[in-house]
Each structure stands twice: as C-alpha cells, then as structure tokens.
C-alpha positions as CSV (number, residue, x, y, z in Angstrom):
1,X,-59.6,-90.6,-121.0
2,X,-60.5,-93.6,-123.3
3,X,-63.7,-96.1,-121.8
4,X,-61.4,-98.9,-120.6
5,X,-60.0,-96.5,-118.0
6,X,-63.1,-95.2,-117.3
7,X,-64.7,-99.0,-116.7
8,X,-61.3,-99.9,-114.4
9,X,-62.1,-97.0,-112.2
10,X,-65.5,-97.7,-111.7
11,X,-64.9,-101.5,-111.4
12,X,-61.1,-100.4,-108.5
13,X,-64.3,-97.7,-106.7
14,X,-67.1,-100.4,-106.5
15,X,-64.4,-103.0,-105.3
16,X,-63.0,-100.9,-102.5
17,X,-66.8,-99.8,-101.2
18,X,-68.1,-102.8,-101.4
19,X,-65.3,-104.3,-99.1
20,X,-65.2,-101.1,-96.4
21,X,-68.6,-102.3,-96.3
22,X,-68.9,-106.0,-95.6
23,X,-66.0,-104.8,-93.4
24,X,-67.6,-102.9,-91.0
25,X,-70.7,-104.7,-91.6
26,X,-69.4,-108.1,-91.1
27,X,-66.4,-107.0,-88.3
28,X,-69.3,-106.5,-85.6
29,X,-71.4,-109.8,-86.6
30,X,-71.2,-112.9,-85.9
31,X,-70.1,-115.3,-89.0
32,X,-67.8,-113.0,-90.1
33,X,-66.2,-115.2,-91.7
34,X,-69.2,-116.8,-94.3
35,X,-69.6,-113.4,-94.5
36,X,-66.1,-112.9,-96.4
37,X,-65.9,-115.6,-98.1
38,X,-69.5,-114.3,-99.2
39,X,-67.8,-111.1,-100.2
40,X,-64.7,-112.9,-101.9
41,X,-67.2,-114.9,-104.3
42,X,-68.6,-111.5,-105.2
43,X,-65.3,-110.0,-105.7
44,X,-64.4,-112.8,-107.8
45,X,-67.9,-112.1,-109.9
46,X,-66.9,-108.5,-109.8
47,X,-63.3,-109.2,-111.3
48,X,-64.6,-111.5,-113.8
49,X,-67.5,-109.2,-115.1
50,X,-64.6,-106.0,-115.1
51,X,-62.4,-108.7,-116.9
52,X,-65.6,-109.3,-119.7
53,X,-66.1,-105.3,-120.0
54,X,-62.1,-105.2,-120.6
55,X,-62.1,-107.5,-123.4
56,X,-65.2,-106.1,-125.0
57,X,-63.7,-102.5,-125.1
58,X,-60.5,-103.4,-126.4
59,X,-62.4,-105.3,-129.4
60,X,-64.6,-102.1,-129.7
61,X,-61.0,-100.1,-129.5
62,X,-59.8,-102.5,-131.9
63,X,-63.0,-102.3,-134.4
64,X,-62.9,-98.3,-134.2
65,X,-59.2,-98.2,-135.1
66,X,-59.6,-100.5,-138.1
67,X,-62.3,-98.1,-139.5
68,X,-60.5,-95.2,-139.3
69,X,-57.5,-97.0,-141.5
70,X,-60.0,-98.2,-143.7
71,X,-61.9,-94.4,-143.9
72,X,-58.3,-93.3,-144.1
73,X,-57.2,-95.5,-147.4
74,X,-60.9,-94.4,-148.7
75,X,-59.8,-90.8,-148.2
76,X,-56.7,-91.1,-149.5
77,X,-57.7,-93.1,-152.5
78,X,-60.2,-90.3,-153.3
79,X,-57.7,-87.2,-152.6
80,X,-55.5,-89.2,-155.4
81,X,-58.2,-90.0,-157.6
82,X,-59.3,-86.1,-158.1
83,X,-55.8,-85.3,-158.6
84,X,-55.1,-87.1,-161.5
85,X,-58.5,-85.8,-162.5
86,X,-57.2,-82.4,-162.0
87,X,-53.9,-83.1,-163.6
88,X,-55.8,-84.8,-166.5
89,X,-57.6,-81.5,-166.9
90,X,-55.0,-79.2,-166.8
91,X,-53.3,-80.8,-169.9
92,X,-56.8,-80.8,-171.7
93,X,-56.8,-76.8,-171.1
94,X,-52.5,-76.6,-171.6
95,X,-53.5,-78.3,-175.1
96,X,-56.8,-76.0,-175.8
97,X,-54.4,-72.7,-175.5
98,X,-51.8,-74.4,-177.8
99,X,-54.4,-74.5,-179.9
100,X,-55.6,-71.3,-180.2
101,X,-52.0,-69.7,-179.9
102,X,-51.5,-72.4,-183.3
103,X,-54.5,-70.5,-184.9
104,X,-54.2,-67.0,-183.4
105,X,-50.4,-67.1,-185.8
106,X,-51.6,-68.3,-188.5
107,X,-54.4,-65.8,-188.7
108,X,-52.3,-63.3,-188.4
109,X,-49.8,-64.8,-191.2
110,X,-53.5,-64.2,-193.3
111,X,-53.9,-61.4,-192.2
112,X,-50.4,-60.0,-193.2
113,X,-51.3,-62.0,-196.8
114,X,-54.7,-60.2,-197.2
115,X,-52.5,-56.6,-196.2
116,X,-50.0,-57.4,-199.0
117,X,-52.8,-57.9,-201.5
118,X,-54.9,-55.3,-200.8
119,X,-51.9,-53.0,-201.0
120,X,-51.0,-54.3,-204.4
121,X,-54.9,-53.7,-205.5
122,X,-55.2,-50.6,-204.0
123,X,-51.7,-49.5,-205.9
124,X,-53.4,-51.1,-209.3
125,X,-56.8,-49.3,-208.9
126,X,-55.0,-46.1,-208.1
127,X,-53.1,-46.7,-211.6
128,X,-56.7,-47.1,-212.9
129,X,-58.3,-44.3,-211.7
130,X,-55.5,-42.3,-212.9
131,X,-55.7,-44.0,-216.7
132,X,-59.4,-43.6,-216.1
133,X,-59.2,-39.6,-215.3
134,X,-56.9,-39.4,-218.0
135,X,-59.0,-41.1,-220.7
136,X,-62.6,-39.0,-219.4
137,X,-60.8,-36.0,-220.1
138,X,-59.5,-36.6,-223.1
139,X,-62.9,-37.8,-224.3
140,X,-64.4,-34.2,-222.7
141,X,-62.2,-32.6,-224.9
142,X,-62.9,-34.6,-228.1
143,X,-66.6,-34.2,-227.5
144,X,-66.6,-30.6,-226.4
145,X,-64.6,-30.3,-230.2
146,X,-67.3,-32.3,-232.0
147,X,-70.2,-30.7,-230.6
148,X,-68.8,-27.3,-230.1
149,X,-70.1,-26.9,-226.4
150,X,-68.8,-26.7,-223.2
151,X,-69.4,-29.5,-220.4
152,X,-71.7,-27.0,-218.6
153,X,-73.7,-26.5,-221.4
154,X,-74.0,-29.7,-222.5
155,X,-75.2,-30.4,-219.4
156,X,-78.1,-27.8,-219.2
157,X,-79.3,-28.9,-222.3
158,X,-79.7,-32.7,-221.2
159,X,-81.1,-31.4,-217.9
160,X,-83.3,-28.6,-220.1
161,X,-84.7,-31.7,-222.0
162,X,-85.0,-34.2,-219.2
163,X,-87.2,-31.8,-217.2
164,X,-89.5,-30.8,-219.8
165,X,-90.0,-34.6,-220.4
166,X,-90.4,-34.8,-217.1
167,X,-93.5,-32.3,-216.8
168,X,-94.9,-33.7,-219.8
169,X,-95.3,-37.2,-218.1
170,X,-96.3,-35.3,-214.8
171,X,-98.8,-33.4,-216.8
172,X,-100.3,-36.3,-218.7
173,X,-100.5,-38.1,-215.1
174,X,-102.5,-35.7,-213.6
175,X,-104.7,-35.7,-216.8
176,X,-105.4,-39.4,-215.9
177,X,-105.4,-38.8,-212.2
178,X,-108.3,-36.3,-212.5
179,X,-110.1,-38.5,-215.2
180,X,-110.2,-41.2,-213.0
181,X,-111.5,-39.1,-210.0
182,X,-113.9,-37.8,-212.3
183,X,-115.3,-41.4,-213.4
184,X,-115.3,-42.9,-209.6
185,X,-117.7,-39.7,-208.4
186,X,-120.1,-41.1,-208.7
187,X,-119.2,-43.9,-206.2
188,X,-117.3,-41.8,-203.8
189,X,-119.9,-39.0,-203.8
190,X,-120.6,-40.1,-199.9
191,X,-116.8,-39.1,-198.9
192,X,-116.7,-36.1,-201.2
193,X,-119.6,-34.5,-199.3
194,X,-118.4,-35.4,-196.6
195,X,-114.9,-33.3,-196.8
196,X,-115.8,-30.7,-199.1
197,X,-116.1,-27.1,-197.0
198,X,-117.0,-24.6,-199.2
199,X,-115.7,-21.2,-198.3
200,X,-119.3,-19.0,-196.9
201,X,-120.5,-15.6,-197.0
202,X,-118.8,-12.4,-195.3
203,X,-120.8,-11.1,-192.0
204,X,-122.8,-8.1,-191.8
205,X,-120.1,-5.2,-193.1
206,X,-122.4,-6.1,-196.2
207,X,-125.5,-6.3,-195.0
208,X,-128.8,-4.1,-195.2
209,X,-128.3,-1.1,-192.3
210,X,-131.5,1.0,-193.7
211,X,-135.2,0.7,-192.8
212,X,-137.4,3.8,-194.2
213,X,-140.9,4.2,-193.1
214,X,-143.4,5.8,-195.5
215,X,-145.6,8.6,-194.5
216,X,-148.9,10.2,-195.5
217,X,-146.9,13.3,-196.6
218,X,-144.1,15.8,-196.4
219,X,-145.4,17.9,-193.6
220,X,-145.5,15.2,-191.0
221,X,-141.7,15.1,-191.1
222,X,-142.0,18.3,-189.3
223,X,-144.0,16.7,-186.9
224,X,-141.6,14.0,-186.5
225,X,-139.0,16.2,-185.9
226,X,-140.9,18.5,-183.5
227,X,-140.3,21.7,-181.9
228,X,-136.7,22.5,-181.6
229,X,-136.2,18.8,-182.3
230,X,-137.2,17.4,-179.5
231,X,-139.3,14.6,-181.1
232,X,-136.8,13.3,-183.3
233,X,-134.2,13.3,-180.4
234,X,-136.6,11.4,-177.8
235,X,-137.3,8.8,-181.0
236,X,-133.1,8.1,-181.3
237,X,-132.5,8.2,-177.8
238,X,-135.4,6.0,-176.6
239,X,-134.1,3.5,-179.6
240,X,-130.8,3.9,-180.4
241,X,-130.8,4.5,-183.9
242,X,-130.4,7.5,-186.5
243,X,-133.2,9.2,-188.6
244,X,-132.4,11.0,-191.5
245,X,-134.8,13.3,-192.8
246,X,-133.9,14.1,-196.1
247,X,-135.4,15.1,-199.5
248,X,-136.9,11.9,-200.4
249,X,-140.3,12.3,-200.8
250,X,-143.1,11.0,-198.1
251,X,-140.8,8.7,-196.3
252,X,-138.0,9.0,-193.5
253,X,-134.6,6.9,-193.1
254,X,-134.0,4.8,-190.0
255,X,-130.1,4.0,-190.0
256,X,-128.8,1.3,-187.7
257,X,-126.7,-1.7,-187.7
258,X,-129.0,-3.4,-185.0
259,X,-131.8,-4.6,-186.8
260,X,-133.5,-5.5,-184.0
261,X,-133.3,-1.8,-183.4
262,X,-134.2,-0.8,-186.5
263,X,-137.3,-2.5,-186.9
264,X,-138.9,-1.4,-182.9
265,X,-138.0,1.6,-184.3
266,X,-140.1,1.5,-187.8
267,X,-143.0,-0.2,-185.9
268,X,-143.0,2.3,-183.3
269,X,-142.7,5.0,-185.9
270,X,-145.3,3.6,-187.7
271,X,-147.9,3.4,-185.5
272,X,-146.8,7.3,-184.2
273,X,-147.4,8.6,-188.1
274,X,-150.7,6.5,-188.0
275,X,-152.0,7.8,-184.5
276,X,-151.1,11.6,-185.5
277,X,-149.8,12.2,-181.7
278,X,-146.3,12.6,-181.3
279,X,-144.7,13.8,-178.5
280,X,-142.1,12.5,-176.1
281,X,-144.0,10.4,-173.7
282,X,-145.9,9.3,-176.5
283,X,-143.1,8.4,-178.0
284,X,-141.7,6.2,-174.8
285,X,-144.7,4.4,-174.7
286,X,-145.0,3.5,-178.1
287,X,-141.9,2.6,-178.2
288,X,-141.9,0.3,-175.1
289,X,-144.9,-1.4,-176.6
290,X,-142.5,-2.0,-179.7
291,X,-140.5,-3.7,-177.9
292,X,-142.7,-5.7,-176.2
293,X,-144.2,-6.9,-179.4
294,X,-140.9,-7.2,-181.1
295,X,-139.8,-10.0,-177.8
296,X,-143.1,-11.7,-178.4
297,X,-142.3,-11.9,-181.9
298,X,-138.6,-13.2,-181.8
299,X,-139.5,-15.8,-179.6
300,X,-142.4,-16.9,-181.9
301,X,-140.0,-17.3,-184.6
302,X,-137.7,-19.2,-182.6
303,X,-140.3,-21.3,-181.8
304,X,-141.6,-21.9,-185.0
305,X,-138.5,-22.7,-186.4
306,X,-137.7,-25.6,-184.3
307,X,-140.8,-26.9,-185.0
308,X,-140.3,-26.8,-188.8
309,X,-136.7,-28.3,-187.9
310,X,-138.2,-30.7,-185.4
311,X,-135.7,-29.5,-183.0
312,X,-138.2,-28.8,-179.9
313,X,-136.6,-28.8,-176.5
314,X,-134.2,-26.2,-176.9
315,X,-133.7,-23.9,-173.8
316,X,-135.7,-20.1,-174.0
317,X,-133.0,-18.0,-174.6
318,X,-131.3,-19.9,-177.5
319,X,-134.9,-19.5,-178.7
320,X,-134.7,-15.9,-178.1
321,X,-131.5,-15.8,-180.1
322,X,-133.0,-18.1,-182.7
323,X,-135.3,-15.9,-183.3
324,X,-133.6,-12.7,-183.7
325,X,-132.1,-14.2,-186.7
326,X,-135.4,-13.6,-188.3
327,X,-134.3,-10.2,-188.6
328,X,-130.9,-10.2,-189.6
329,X,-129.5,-10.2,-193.0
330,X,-126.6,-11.7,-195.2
331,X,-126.2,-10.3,-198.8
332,X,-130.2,-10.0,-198.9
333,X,-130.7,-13.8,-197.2
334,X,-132.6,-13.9,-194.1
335,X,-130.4,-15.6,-191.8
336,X,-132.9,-17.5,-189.4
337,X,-134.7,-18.8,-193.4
338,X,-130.9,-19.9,-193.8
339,X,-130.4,-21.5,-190.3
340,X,-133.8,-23.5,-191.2
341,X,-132.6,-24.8,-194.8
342,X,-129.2,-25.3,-193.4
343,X,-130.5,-28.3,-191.1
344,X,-133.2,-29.5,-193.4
345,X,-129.8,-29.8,-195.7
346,X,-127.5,-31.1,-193.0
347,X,-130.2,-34.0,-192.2
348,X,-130.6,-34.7,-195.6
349,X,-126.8,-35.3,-195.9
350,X,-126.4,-37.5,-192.4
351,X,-129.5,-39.5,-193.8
352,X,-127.6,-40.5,-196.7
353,X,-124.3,-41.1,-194.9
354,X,-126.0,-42.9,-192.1
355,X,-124.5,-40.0,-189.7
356,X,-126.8,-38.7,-186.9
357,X,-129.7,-37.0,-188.1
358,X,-130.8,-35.3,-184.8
359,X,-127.4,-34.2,-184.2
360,X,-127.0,-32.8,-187.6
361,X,-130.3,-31.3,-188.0
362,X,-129.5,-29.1,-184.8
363,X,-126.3,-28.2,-185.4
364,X,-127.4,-26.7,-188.8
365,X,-130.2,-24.6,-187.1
366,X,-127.9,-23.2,-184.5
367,X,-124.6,-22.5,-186.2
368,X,-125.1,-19.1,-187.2
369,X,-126.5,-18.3,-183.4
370,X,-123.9,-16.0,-182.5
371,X,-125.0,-13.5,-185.3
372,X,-128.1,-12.6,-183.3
373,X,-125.6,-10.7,-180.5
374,X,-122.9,-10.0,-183.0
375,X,-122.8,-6.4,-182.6
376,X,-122.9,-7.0,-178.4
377,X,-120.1,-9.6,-178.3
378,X,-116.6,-9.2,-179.7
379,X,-115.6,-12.2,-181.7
380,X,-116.1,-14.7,-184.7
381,X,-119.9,-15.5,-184.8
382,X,-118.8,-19.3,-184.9
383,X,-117.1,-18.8,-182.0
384,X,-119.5,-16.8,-179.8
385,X,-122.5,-19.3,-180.5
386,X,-120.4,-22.4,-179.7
387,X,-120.2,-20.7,-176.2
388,X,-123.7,-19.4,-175.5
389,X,-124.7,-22.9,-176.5
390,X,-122.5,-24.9,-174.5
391,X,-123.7,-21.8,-171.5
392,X,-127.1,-23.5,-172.1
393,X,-126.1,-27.1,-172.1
394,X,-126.4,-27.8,-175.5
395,X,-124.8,-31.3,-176.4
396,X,-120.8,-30.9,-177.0
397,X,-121.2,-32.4,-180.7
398,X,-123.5,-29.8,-181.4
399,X,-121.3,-27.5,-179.9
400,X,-118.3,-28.3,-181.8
401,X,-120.6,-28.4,-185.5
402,X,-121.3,-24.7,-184.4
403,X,-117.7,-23.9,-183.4
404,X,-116.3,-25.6,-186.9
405,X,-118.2,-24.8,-189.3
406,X,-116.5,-21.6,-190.7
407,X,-112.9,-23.8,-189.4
408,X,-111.8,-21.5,-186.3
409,X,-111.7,-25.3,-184.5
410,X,-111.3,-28.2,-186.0
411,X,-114.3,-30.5,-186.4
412,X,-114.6,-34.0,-184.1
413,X,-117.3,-35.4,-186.3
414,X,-118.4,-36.3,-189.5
415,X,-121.8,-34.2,-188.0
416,X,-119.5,-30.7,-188.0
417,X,-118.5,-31.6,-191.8
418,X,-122.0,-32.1,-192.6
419,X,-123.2,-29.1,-191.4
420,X,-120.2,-26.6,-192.5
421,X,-121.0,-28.1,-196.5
422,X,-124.8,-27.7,-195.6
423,X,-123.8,-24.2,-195.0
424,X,-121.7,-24.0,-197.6
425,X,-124.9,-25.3,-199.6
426,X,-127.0,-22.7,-198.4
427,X,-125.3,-19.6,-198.8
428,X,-123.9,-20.8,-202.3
429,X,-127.1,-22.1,-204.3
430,X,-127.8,-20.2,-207.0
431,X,-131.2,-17.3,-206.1
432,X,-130.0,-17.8,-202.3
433,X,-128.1,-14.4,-201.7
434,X,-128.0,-11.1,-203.6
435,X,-125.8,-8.1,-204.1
436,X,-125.7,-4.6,-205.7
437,X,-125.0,-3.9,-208.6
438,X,-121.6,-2.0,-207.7
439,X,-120.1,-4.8,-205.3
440,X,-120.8,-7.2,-208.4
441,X,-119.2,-5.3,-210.9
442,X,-116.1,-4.6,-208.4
443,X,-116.0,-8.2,-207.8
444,X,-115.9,-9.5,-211.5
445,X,-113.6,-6.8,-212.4
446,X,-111.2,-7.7,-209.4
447,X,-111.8,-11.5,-210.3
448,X,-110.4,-10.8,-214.2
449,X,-107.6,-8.7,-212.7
450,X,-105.9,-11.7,-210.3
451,X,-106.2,-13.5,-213.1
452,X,-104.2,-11.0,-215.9
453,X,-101.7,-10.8,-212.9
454,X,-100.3,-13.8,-213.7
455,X,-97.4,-14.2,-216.2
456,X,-98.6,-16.2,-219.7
457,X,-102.2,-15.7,-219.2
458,X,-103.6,-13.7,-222.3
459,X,-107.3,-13.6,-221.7
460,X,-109.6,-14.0,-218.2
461,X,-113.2,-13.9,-218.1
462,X,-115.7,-13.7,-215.4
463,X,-118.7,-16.0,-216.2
464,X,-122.0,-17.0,-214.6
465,X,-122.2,-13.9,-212.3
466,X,-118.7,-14.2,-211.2
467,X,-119.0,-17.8,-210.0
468,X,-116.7,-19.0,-212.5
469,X,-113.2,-17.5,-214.0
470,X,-112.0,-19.0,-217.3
471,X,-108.4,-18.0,-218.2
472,X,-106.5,-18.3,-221.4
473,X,-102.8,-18.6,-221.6
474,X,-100.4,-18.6,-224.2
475,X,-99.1,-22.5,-224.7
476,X,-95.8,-21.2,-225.9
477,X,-95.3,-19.5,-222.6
478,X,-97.2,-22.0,-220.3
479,X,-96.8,-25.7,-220.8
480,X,-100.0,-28.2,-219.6
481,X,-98.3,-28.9,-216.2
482,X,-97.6,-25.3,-216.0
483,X,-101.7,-24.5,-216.8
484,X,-102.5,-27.0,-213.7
485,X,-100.5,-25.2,-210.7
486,X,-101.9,-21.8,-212.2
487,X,-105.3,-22.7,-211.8
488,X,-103.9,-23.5,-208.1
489,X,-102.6,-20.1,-207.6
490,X,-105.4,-18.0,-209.3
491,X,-107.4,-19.7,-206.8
492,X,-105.2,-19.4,-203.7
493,X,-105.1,-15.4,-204.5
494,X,-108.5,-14.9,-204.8
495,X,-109.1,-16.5,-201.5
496,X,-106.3,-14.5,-199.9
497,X,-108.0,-11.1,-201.8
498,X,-111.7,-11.2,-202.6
499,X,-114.6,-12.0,-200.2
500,X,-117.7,-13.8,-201.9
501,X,-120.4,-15.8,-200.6
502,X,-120.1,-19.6,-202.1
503,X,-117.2,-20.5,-204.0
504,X,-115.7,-19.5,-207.5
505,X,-114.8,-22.0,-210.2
506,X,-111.0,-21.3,-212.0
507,X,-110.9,-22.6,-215.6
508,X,-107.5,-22.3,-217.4
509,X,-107.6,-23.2,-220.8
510,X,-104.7,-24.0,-223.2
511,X,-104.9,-24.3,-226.7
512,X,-102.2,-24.9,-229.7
513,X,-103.6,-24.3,-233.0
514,X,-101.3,-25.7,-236.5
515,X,-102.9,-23.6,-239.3
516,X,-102.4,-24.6,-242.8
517,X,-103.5,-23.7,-246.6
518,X,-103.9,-25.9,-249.4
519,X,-103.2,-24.4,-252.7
C-alpha cells in the first residue's frame, strides 16, 4: 500500500467521523443548520488540504521513480563499463599465453638444435678418445722398448724418487721448525712451563721397607726375643711389624711397609734396649707411649710445614696426614721435604705467570697427601688425596691440582699445570732422589737395549746416570726424517717399559762420513 492510499483513507475516516459527529451533535441543537454549513466549510478545508497532500505525494512518487531510472542507467552504465574492462583483460591474458606458447616452441626447436650438436660432439670426442687410447699405447710401448721397463716399474721408480724427495724436504722442515722453536724459548718459556708435565717417580714398591736398631751387644737379642719367644711376639703383635734377628752383629731388623710402623716400633725398641726391662707389659706400654709421641710428632711436622709453606689454616687431620709424609720415602727423598719444595716451586712458577700463588702454593704441599694412607686405601695416591681433601673442604681448584697432577683427571687450571711441572721439578732435579746400585745398572742396561731393538740403530749409550740415551744409526739404513720419528718411538717404548723418576732425554745421531786420500 503506497502513501497516497494510505493519506485518502485517513482523509475518507476523518471525513465520515467528523460528519456522524456534527450530526448527532448538531440534530438535537438548535441552529442546526449554521452548524452544517459550519461543518461543510470544514469539509471543504478538509478536501482541499487531502487535495494538497495528493499532489505532494504524487510529486514525491514522481521524484522517487525518476531516481531509480537515473540509479538504474548508473547501474547499468557501470555493469557495462567492467565488462569491457573484463573483456579488455581477457585478450591481454589470451595474448600473454600466445606468447609463451610462441616461446615455449621455439625453445624447444633449441633445444632439439643443442641435442643434435651435442650428439655430433659426443660422437667426435668418442673418435678422440679412441685415437687418444690408441696413440698412449702405442707410446707405452715405444717407451717401455727405449727404457727397457715395464709401466709398473717405471712407475715405482718415479714414486721411489718422489717420496724420498719428499722426506728430504719434510726432514729439512722439521730441521727449521725445531730451530725456530729453539730461538723463540726464550720468549715463550711462560707457555712451555706451563704445558710441560714431566713424567714423576714410581710409588713405594721402591721405597726403603727396613729400619734396624743398634744394640749394646749380641746377648740382648736373646732378651729381645725372650723366653719361648714371647717378647719378640708381644713386640710384632703390639706393632705390626716383623723383626728379624739374624747374624748381623749388635743390631736387629724391623721390616714393614708402614713406616709409621716401623719407626713406633724402633723408638719403642729403643728405649726397651736402653731401659734393660723387657717384658710384655713393658712392652705394651712402651709401645703405647711410642705412639703417643710418634702422633705428637706427625702433627708437629704438619704444622711446621705449612708454616714454611705459609699455608696455615688447614683443617687437623690433613695436618695429620701432612705430617706423616715426614716419614715416608720415594727413591731415598723424604716425601713431606718434597711436598714443601714442590709449593715453594709451584709459587715460584704462578708468580712469574701471574697465576694464583696461594692456590698454587697449596696445591703443591698437598698433592702427594694420599701417600700418607696408601697402604690403608686402595687406589692412585692422586686420586685418594683429591678425596680426603675435598672430605675436608679444601677449595675445588686445589682439589683438582691434587687429582691432576700424575693425569688420572684432566687439569681445569693453569694452577694444576703448575703444580704437576713443579712436581715434575722436584722429583727430577739432579741430588733429589737416589737408587741402588742394582736398579741403576738394570735401568741403563734396559735403557741401551730399547734402543738396539730398533732396526738401523748401530750404537746406544746411556749417559749422565741414565738421564739421557744417545743412539747412532747407520745413514745408509735410516735417512734424517727417518732419525726424527725414531727418537719418537725410542721414547714412546721406554715410557710404555721402564719406570724412572724424572724424565730421560733420547738423542739419535746420524752421521755420513766421505773419506778420501791424497797421493
């Protein structure tokens, strides 16, 4: 229902009310008759304003109808604008695939081209190949007549000639390599310190296991030994060690691998010879009083020691370990005098390489800690010290020095170098250790027998006290690069063979002499 329909209804409803109205209104009063000429002038109002809305809604009708024609010409207008857009479009993109269809054949008519001539090369280089072939072998064959020798061994000839050149030039490098090492030393001595672990003494298979104590004279071995025994047994079983009563004159044998044993048991002994009463119980209190004064005396030492050291804080019992060192041996060197020059070493070193000097210093007097209980604990002495000091709550850098310095860990400073050289350093310095004359002569004799073992060598010598090994070779059988990786093996087998405290120096020499007369 459009609005002029709407306005006519309104306009037919108010007509019709409005007259019922004045009807009834008007039909029972008096003037009825002004009263509808009243209402005609109002109908004619009425029908004039309904005629004004009339003619205003069909102009709006009118209005809204042109607008949609003009909105539809707009529309349309657009719809057939974007078609020939469209259109316009889809013969750009037709002309685009032309295009590439155009280009696609002819790079396939190349490609056929470029399969056409390769073919024809690939047939000529076969041809050549084949004249090639033909013309190496004939020339195999003319050379193989000319020098009289097959292609095999020509060819181990050339390679024969080309490796001895070869080593020459490696040799002769490694001449210069070395020399120039040698010059800078000098300035790298810092980082050759530094790195340099010298391989250190064995543990106590070789150390002194003997104490003797001397008496007045022969017949107080009896009294030693006592009736039935019974003195000498109380003595080992109070102690722990052996006494052998033999036929050395005036003096009696005390056996043990504990030296802490070994010397309660001398100064017990020797304070029974010099009282002249021996007897079991005297023998348990003397003994008991050794021990007492052997304690006070261990942890003296370890005191002392850190004093010379100026280590002092160190917990009791690592001073009680400390000390026992005192009486413990390495090839004749008292180990707790080695612990002591070990750290005055090891903070000489730091010093120079602006390392820490505390940190060295007590790393060098503790590493060999785990010697003092080696015969109570099973494993390497490095090892078992690294432990009982960390048990303590000794620093974990020191720690590690003690752990590393015979290489069972791997050191985490440049402290745990330091003091496995200084150790090194120690142990090796010429008048530090000593040995018997047997073990030395086995050693040098076992040093110049690695090095006859090894094919070219004519001479070996052991020099300055088996510290150094000088071997000749023949230089028709060993050339100069040859002479360098012997002196490599020599050594590598006498550190898989021998044990030695320090290190050992292996000199192979090689020497071509021209000998002439003039007549």
């Amino acid at each position: 229902m459009d609005t002029l329909s709407i306005i006519l209804i309104l306009l037919v409803g108010i007509i019709g009310g409005g007259a019922a109205f004045f009807a009834y209104r008007y039909g029972r009063a008096k003037g009825l008759q002004q009263e509808q000429e009243r209402q005609r002038s109002l109908l004619q109002s009425a029908e004039e304003q309904a005629q004004r809305l009339l003619t205003d809604a069909e102009t709006q009708i009118k209005q809204r109808e042109l607008a949609i024609k003009e909105e539809q010409v707009q529309m349309r207008n657009e719809m057939e604008e974007e078609q020939v857009r469209r259109r316009k479009e889809y013969e750009r993109s037709e002309e685009r695939l032309q295009n590439r269809l155009d280009s696609a054949e002819r790079r396939a008519e190349q490609l056929e081209t470029r399969d056409r001539k390769l073919s024809q090369r690939e047939s000529k280089i076969d041809q050549r190949e084949t004249r090639l072939k033909t013309m190496e072998e004939e020339q195999d064959a003319e050379l193989q007549r000319v020098a009289q020798m097959t292609r095999d061994e020509a060819q181990n000839v050339l390679l024969e000639r080309v490796e001895q050149k070869a080593r020459q030039e490696m040799a002769r490098t490694l001449r210069e390599v070395e020399a120039e090492v040698s010059e800078e030393a000098d300035k790298r001595a810092r980082e050759i310190v530094t790195m340099a672990i010298e391989r250190i003494a064995s543990d106590h298979v070789s150390e002194y296991a003997v104490s003797s104590v001397d008496l007045p004279s022969d017949e107080m071995k009896g009294r030693i030994i006592g009736r039935q025994g019974r003195n000498i047994r109380a003595i080992e079983q109070a102690i722990g060690v052996d006494l052998v009563v033999d036929d050395t004159p005036e003096a009696i044998i005390i056996s043990s691998f504990d030296p802490i044993r070994r010397e309660i048991a001398r100064m017990a002994l020797s304070k029974l010879v010099a009282d002249g009463r021996i007897h079991p119980t005297r023998i348990e209190k003397e003994v008991e009083q050794a021990r007492h004064e052997i304690d006070r005396m261990i942890l003296e030492a370890g005191e002392q020691a850190t004093i010379e050291t100026n280590t002092q804080g160190i917990h009791r019992e690592i001073l009680k370990l400390l000390g026992r060192l005192k009486f413990r041996t390495s090839y004749g060197q008292n180990q707790l005098y080695h612990a002591i020059e070990t750290a005055h070493i090891a903070a000489l070193i730091a010093s120079e390489l602006h390392a820490n000097v505390k940190v060295a210093r007590l790393g060098g007097l503790l590493h060999d800690i785990g010697k003092a209980v080696s015969h109570e604990i099973d494993g390497p002495h490095a090892i078992v010290g690294a432990e009982i000091a960390k048990r303590y709550g000794v620093n974990e850098i020191v720690v590690n020095c003690i752990a590393s310095h015979h290489g069972e860990v791997e050191p985490q400073s440049i402290e745990a170098v330091i003091v496995a050289a200084a150790d090194a350093i120690s142990g090796a310095r010429p008048g530090a250790r000593r040995e018997s004359l047997e073990t030395y002569i086995k050693r040098v004799t076992e040093l110049e027998e690695i090095g006859n073992s090894f094919e070219g060598v004519s001479q070996t010598f052991a020099i300055q006290a088996g510290r150094e090994i000088r071997v000749i070779v023949r230089p028709e059988a060993v050339d100069d690069y040859a002479a360098i990786q012997l002196s490599k093996d020599i050594a590598k087998k006498i550190e898989d063979n021998l044990q030695y405290p320090g290190q050992i120096r292996v000199t192979v020499i090689r020497e071509t002499r021209s000998v002439d007369y003039a007549k």
